[in-house]
N, C-alpha and C positions, 0 to 999 in steps of 0.2 A: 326305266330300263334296268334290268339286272347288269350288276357288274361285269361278273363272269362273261355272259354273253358280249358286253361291252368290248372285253380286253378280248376274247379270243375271236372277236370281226375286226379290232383293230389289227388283231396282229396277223391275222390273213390278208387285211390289205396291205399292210407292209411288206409282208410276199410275194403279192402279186406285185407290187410297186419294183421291189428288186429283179423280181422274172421279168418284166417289162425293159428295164433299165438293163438286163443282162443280154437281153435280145436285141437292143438298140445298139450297144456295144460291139456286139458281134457282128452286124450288119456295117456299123462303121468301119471296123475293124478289115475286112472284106480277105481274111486267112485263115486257111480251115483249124492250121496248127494254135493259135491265139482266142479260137472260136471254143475250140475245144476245151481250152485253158480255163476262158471265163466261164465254160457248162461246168468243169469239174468243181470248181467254188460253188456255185448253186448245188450241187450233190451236198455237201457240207449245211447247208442252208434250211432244207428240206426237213433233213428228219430232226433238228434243232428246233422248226417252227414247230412242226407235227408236237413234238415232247411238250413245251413250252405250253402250246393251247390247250395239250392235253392235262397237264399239271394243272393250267388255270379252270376247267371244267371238273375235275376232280376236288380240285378246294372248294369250287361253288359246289359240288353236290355231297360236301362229306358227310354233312349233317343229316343229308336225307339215307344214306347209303349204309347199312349193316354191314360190319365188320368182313366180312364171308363176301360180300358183293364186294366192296374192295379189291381185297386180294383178286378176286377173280379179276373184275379192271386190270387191276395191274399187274397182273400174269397178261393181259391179252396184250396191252401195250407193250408189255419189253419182248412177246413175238412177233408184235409186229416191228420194232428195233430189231430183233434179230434175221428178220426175213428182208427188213432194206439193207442195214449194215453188213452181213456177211458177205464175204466173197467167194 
């Protein structure tokens, strides 16, 4: 099994494990104002994992990737950082 792929299905289920745990929460919790509280932390959460898997799929494919493909990559990832992140 390639690494890369390895670490970036671990660390999507470790996303999903906190969405889950964040929704559990909320439901114990049973207050929209405390509900809301724990969604805003997962906001935080989200584009950290996004960056994160994307970093580990770009070191797996540096080797294969031409200098120009690159950049393009990574022009495409910090718009889509700036299309989550912006207010």
């Amino acid at each position: 099994m390639d690494k890369s792929v390895f670490g970036m299905a671990l660390l999507r289920l470790f996303s999903g494990s906190i969405e889950l745990t964040a929704a559990l929460v909320m439901l114990k919790l049973n207050d929209v104002q405390k509900a809301l509280a724990v969604n805003s932390m997962l906001a935080l959460a989200g584009p950290m994992v996004l960056l994160a898997t994307t970093t580990i799929g770009l070191v797996g494919l540096a080797d294969k990737l031409s200098p120009m493909r690159f950049v393009w990559v990574t022009v495409g990832v910090a718009c889509l950082l700036v299309g989550i992140l912006k207010k």
